[in-house]
N, C-alpha and C positions, 0 to 999 in steps of 0.2 A: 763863218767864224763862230768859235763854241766861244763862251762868255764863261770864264770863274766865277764863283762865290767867292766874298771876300769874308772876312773870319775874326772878327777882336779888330778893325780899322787899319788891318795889313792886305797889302795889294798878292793875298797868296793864291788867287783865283786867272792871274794870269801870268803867260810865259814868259819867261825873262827873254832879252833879246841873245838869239846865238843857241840855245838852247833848243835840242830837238821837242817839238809840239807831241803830246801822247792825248789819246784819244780818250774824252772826258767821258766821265757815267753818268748816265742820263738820272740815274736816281740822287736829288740832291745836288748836282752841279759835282761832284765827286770825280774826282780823276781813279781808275780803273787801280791804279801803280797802290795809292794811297786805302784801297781798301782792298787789297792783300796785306799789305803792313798790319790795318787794322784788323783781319782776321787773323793772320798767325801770330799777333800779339794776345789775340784774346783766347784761342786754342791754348797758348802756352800757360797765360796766367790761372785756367780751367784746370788743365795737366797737374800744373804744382799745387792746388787748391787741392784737388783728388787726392795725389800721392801725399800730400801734407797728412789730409784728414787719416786716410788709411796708417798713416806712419804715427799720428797721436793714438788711434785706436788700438793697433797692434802694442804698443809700449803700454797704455792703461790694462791691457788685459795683461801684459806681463806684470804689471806693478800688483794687480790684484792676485795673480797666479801666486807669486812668490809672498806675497802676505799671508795667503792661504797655505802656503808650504811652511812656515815658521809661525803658526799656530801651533799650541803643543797640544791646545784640547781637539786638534782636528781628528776625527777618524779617519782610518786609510783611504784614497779615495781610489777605489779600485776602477769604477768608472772611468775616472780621467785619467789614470794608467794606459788604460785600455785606449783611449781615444787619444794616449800619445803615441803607443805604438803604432797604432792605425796611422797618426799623420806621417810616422818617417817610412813606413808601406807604401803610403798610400801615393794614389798619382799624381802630378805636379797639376798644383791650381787646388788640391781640395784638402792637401795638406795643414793650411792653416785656421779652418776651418769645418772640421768635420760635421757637424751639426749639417751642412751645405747636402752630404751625401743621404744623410739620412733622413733628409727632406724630398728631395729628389727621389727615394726610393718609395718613400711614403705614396707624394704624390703620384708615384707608377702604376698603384697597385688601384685596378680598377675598383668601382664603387661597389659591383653587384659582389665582389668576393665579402669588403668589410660589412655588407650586409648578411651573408650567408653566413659569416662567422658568427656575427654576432646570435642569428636567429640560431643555429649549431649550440652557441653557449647559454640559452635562455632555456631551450629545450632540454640539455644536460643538465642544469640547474632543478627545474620542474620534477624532471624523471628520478632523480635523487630526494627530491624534497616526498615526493608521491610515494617510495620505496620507505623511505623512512616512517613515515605516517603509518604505512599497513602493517608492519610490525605487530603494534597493540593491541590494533584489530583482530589481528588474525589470533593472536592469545588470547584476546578475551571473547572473540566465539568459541575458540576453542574448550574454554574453559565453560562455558554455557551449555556446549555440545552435550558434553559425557554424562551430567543427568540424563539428560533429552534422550542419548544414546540407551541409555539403563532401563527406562522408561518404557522405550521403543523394545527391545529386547524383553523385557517380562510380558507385556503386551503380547508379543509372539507367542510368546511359550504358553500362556495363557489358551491363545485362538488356537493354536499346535493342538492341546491340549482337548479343549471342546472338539475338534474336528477331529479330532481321533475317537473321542464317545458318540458324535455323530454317526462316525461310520461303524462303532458298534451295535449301535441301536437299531441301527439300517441292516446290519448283517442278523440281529437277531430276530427282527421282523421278516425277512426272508426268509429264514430260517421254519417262523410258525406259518407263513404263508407256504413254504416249499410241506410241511408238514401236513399242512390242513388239504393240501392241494386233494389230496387222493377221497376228503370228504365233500361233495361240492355245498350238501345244505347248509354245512356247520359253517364254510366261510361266507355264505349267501348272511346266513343270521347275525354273524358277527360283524360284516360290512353293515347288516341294516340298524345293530345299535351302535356303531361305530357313529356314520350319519346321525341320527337320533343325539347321540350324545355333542355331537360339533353343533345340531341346529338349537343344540336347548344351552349350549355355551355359547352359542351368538358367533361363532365362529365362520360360519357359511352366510353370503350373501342371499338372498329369497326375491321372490317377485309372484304374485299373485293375489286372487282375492282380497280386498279386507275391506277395514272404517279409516277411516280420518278426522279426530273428535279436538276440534279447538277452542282454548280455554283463553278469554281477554277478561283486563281486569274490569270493572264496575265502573260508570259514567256516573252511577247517582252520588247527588250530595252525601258527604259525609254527614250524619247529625251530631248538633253538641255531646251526648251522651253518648256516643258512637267509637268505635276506634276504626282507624284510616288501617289498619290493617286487614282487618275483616273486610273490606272492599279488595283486596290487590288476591291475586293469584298466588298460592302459595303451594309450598310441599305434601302438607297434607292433602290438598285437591287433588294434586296429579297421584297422589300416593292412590288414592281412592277410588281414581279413573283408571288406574293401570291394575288393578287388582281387580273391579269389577271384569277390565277385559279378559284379564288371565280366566276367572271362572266364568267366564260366557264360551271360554274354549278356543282364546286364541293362540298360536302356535309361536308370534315373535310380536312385541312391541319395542317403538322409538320413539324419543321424546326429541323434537326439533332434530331429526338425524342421529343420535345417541342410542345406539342399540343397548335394551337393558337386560342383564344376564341377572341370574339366582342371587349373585353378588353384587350387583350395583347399589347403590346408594342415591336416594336423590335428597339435600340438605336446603335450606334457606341462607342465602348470603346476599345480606341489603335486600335489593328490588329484583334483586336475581336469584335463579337455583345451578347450584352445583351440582350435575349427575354423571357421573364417570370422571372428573379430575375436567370438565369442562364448563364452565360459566354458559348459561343461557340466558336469555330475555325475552317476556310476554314478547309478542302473544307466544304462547306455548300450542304445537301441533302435537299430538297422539295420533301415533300412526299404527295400526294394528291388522296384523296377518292371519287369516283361520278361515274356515270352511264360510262357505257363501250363506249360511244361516248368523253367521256372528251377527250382522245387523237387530235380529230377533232376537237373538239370545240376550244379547246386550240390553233390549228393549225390554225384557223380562225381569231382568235383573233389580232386585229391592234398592239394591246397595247404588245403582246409578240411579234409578226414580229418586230415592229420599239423596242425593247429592243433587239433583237436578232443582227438586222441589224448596230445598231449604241452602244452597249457592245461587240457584239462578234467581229464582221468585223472595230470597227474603234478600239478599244483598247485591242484586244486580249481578253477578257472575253471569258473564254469556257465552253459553254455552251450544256451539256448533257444530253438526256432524252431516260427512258425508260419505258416499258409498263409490268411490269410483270405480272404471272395468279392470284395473289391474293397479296393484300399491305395489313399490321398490322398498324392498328393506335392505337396509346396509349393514354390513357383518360389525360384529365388536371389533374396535382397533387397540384396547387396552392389552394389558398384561392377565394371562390369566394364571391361575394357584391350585394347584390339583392337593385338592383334599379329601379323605378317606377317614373313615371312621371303623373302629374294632370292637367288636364285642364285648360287654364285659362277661367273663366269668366269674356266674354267683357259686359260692360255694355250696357244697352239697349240703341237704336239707338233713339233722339229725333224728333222731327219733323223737315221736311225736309222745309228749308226758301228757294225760289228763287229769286234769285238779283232783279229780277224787282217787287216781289210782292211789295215793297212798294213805287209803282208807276211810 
């Protein structure tokens, strides 16, 4: 025997007499009959809740539709033209809400596409901003150029120009070379003062024979009455030493690597000498080229004795020389200036008067 629940102090948990017996639910003491009732009571009142709320929603969008249509300041609204034609098209269920479809479509559209586009639209963005920019650029090289260009162009003409008296110069020298050819001593003599004149321009590299004569400044105390100049190596010293070499018979001297021509100059600046448009610094080397007697000759010479005797012995100038088996002399690398000189002509001598010719 199944046992009712009774409910509020009413006997409704058991069967009346006469009454067919239905088979009770075990959950709760519940009779089966009685919770069908209770669920298609509750499905119904769910249903009308649903279609209630939809049927308030649907009426406030028309109550706000039609306020917005009897606005006078509204503009057209061509969108929601558009999205009413779309609902009486469109398919049953998405009609009244179109917004529905176009979410739906949205969501369709895979991720890697709205990424692709966007990277598409960031790049087109770039390539136009880049395009714009080069513009200015490009005119104001442009405008930079056309000097540059003028520049470049006289330059040419320029090099045109010398390279064209190059190869004159060249064609006229052949010329006296093709000329001289048929005499052979007369070109033999003019190649030997040809040479002669390059080695006494400093223009030809040398190597043999010579001295090596180094000049350092003075270790002794300066005296109170003394001047610190007179101690230090200066211009006139090497002036003295390079002239004594020239008349002892040498054929090239170099002063610390500076080959010196007819035209060099050697000046005093500060603790240093300037000779050839080049700064030097003690100790100074003299390097000298000439027949294997130069060492004698040099040794003879008054002009290096009384430098010797009154730089080394009165002011500490020390002075050192030596004789190796072979000296490197290096050619001149300056600019050199061909100059000539012309004779004058004196005018002719008139007739000679004597004081007493006229009586």
């Amino acid at each position: 025997m199944v046992r009712g629940r009774r409910r509020h102090g009413t006997d409704q948990g058991r069967t009346p007499p006469g009454a067919p017996r239905t088979r009770a639910c075990r959950l709760g003491g519940y009779r089966r009959a009685d919770l069908d009732t209770r669920a298609r009571s509750g499905k119904s009142r769910t249903k009308r809740a649903s279609v209630k709320r939809r049927l308030d929603g649907e009426r406030r969008l028309a109550r706000e539709r039609r306020a917005r249509l009897a606005d006078p300041a509204r503009p057209p609204d061509r969108c929601g033209d558009r999205r009413r034609r779309h609902s009486r098209t469109s398919p049953a269920g998405f009609g009244r809400w179109p917004g529905v479809r176009i979410t739906d479509r949205l969501r369709a559209i895979p991720s890697w596409q709205i990424t692709l586009g966007v990277a598409l639209l960031a790049l087109g963005f770039l390539t136009a901003a880049q395009l714009a920019s080069e513009g200015p650029r490009v005119r104001y090289t442009t405008q930079e150029r056309t000097p540059l260009v003028d520049t470049v162009n006289t330059l040419q003409a320029q090099q045109d120009d010398l390279k064209a008296r190059i190869l004159d110069v060249r064609a006229q020298i052949q010329d006296i070379e093709t000329e001289g050819a048929s005499s052979e001593d007369r070109v033999k003599q003019l190649n030997a003062q040809l040479q002669a004149a390059r080695i006494a321009a400093g223009l030809i590299p040398l190597t043999g024979s010579g001295i090596v004569i180094q000049l350092e400044d003075s270790k002794d105390p300066v005296p109170p009455d003394g001047g610190e100049v007179d101690y230090l190596v200066g211009s006139h010293d090497i002036r003295t030493i390079v002239e004594a070499l020239w008349g002892a018979g040498a054929e090239a001297v170099a002063v610390n690597g500076e080959r010196l021509t007819p035209t060099s100059a050697i000046i005093d600046v500060g603790a240093s000498l300037l000779v050839n448009s080049a700064y030097l610094t003690p100790p100074y080397q003299i390097t000298a080229l000439g027949a294997s007697d130069l060492y004698e000759q040099l040794s003879r010479s008054a002009k290096f004795v009384d430098f010797v005797r009154e730089r080394g012995d009165g002011y500490g100038i020390r002075v050192s020389l030596a004789e190796p088996e072979s000296v490197d002399m290096p050619a001149f690398v300056g600019t050199v200036t061909l100059r000539y000189s012309r004779p004058i002509v004196s005018p002719s001598p008139g007739p000679f008067t004597s004081p007493d010719a006229g009586g």
